[in-house]
N, C-alpha and C positions, 0 to 999 in steps of 0.2 A: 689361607696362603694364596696370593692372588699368581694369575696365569701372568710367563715374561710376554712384555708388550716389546714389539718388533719396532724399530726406529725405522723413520723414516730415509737413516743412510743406508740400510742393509739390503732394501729393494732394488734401488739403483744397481749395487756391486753383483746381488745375483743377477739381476737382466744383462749387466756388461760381460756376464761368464760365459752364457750359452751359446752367443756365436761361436766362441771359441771352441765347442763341443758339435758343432758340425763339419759337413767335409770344405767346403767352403773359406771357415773362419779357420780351421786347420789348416788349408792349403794356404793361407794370407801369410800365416807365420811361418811356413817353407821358402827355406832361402834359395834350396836348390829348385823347387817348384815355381817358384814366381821368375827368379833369374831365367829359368829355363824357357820356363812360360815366354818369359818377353821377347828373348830373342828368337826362339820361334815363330813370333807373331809381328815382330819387326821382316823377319824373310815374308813370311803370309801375305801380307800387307803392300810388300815392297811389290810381289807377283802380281797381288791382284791392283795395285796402282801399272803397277805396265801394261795392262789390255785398257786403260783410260787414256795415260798419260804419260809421255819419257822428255826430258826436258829438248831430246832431238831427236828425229827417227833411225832407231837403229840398225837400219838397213840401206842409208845413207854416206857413200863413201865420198869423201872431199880431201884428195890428195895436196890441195893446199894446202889447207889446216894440220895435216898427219902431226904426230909427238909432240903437240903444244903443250906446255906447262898447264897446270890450275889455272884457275881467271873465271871473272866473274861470266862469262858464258858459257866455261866448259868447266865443273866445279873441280873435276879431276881429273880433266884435261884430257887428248886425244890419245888414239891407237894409231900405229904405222899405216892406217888406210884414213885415217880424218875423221873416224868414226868418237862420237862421246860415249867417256866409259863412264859416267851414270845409266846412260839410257842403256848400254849393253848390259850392264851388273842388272837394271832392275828387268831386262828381256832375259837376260837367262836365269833371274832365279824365276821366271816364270816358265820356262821351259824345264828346269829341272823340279821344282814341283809335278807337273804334270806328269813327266816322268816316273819320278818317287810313289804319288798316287797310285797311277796305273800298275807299276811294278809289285808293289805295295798289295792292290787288291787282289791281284792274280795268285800270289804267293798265301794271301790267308783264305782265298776261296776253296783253292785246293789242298790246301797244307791242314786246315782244319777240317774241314771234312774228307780227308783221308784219315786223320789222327783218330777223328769220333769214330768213324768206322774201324778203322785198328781197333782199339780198346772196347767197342760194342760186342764184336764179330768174334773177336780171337781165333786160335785156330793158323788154319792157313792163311786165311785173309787175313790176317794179322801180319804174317813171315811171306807173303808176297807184297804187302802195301811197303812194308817196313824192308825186303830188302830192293824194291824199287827207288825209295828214299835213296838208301846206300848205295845206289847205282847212278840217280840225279845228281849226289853232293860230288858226287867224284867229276863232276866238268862247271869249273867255277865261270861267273860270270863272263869274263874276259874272254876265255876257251869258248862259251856259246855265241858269245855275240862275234867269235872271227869266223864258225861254222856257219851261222847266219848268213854274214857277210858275203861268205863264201858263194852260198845258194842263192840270196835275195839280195843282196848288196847291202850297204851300211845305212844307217839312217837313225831317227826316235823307235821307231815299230822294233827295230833290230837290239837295240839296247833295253826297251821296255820287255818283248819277248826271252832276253836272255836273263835279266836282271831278276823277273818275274819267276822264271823256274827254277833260279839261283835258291831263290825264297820258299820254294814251296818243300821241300826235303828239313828244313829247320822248323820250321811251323807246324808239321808233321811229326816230327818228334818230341816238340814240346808239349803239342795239342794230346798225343798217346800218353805219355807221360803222367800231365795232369789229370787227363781222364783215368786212367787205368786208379789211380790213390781215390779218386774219389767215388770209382767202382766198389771198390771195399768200403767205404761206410757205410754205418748204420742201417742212415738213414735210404740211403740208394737199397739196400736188402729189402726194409721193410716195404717198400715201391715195389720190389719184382712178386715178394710174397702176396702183395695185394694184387698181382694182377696184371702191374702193366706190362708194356713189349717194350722191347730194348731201343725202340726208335722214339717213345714218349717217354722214357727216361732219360735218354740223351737229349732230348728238347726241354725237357724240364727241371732234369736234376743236373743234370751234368755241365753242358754248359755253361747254365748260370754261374755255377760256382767256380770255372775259371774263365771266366770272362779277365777278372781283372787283373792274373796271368798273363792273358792274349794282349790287352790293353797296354801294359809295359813294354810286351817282345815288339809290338807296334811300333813303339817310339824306334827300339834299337834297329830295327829291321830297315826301315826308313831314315834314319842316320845311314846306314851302310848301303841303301838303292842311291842316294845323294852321292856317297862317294863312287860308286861303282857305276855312276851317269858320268859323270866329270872324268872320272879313268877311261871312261869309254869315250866320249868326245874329244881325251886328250889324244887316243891313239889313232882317232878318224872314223872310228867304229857307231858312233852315236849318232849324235844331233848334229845334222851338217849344216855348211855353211848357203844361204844368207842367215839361217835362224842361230841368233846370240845362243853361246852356252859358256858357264864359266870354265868348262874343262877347253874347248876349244879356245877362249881365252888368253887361257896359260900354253895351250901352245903356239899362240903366235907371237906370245912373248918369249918364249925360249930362245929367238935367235938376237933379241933385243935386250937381253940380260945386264950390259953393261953399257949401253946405251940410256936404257929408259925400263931400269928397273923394277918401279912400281909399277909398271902394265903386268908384271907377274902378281906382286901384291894382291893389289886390289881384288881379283878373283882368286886369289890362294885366303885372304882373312875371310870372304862370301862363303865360300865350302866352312872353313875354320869356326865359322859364327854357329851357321845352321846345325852341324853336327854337331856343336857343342851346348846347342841350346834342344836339339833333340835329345840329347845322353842326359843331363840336366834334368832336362821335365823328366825320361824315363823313371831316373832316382827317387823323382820327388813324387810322382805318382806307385812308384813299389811300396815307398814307407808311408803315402797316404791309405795307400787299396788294401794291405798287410794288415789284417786285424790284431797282431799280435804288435806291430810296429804303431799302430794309431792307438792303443791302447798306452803308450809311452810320453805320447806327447801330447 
C-alpha cells in the first residue's frame, strides 16, 4: 500500500495559515486593532509633523485675516486672532501628547510599584499603600491641578503633576490586584519553596505575567490624561497661551458659537478621534494579549 503523496496545492495553503497564528497576522484581522491602531497613529504622526512643519506658525496672530472661511491657504480656515487652525490642531496635539506621556509615565511609575510592593509585602504595608491610594483617588484631577494652581500657578507642569497623580491610586489597584492571583499560583509557590526572595519573584514571576494587564490599562489611562489635558486647558488650568492646546481651543470658541461654529468642531472631533482610537486599540490589544480570547480567533 503505497504512502499519500502531498500535492503540490497543499504547501502553499499551509504556509498561507501560519501568519495567521501569530500575533501579528492576528492583530491584521482585528478590526478594532487596526481601526484603533490608525487613528492613533494619525494623532502620533500629526504631533510629530508639528515640531518639523505646520502649514503657518502657530503662534502667529494676523487680525486681518481672523474667521476666514477654508481656502486654499488656510485649509480650515482662521480663529478670531488670524491664527490657521491646521497649524494649531497639529501644535496642540503635540502638546497634549506630551502631556499624556508624562502624565502617563508618572502614574505607572508609581502606581506599579506601589501595587508590586502591596501584594509582595502584605501586612501593613499593604493597608497603608492601599489606604494612601484611597486617600489620592479621593482629589480628581481638576480638584489637583486648581490646588496647584493655587501654589504654583497654572501651566503644562501643573496639569502633568495633577493628571499624573490622578493616575497613580488606579494603576495601584490594578497592579495589587493582578499581582496578588498570581501570588497564588503554582508556579510562583514552587519559586519561594526553591529559594527565591520576594523581590526576584516579583522581577521574574510576577510581573511578566501581567505586563499585558498594564499594557491595556495604558491605552485607557492615556485616553483619559488626553481628556483631563483639554478639561484642564479648557478651564485655564493647563497649557497656556501662546502654546496651542485643543482644550484651550474650544474655549475661545465658546464665545463664537454662533458665529463660526466650527472653530469648536475641529478640536472637539481632535479629542473625539484620539480617545477613540486609544479605547479601540485598548480592546483590540485585551482580546489580542488574552490567551483565552486569542485562542478563539
Amino acid at each position: 500500500m503505497t504512502a499519500p503523496v502531498t500535492t503540490s496545492i497543499d504547501a502553499p495553503v499551509a504556509t498561507r495559515r501560519l501568519p495567521a497564528k501569530t500575533f501579528w497576522g492576528r492583530a491584521l484581522r482585528h478590526r478594532s486593532f487596526v481601526l484603533g491602531g490608525s487613528l492613533s497613529l494619525l494623532v502620533l504622526v500629526s504631533a510629530l509633523l508639528s515640531l518639523v512643519w505646520t502649514p503657518w506658525s502657530p503662534y502667529e496672530i494676523d487680525i486681518a485675516s481672523k474667521l476666514r472661511p477654508p481656502s486654499a491657504a488656510h485649509w480650515l480656515g482662521t480663529d478670531s486672532f488670524g491664527r490657521d487652525i491646521v497649524s494649531l490642531l497639529l501644535a496642540g496635539a503635540r502638546s497634549t501628547i506630551a502631556v499624556g506621556i508624562i502624565a502617563v509615565s508618572i502614574g505607572l511609575t508609581f502606581g506599579v510599584c506601589l501595587g508590586l510592593i502591596a501584594s509582595a509585602k502584605r501586612g501593613w504595608t499593604e493597608e497603608i499603600i492601599m489606604r494612601f491610594s484611597d486617600f489620592t483617588f479621593a482629589f480628581p484631577a481638576v480638584l489637583s491641578a486648581i490646588m496647584l494652581a493655587a501654589v504654583v500657578g497654572p501651566g503644562m507642569v501643573t496639569s502633568i503633576v495633577a493628571i499624573g497623580i490622578f493616575q497613580i491610586p488606579t494603576l495601584t489597584r490594578l497592579t495589587r490586584g493582578s499581582a496578588n492571583a498570581i501570588w497564588a499560583r503554582e508556579f510562583v509557590l514552587a519559586a519561594r519553596a526553591s529559594g527565591k526572595g520576594k523581590f526576584r519573584i516579583t522581577i521574574e514571576h510576577v510581573l511578566p505575567n501581567i505586563l499585558s494587564i498594564l499594557i491595556v490599562q495604558l491605552t485607557i489611562q492615556f485616553a483619559l490624561a488626553i481628556l483631563a489635558e483639554a478639561a484642564l486647558s479648557y478651564l485655564g488650568l493647563g497649557t497656556q497661551p501662546p502654546q496651542p492646546s485643543w482644550g484651550r481651543m474650544l474655549n475661545d470658541a465658546q464665545t463664537l458659537l454662533f458665529l463660526s461654529p466650527m472653530l469648536a468642531v475641529y478640536p472637539g472631533a481632535a479629542i473625539a478621534i484620539a480617545v477613540l482610537g486609544l479605547n479601540l486599540l485598548g480592546d483590540g490589544l485585551r482580546d489580542l494579549l488574552d490567551p483565552r480570547l486569542a485562542r478563539e480567533r
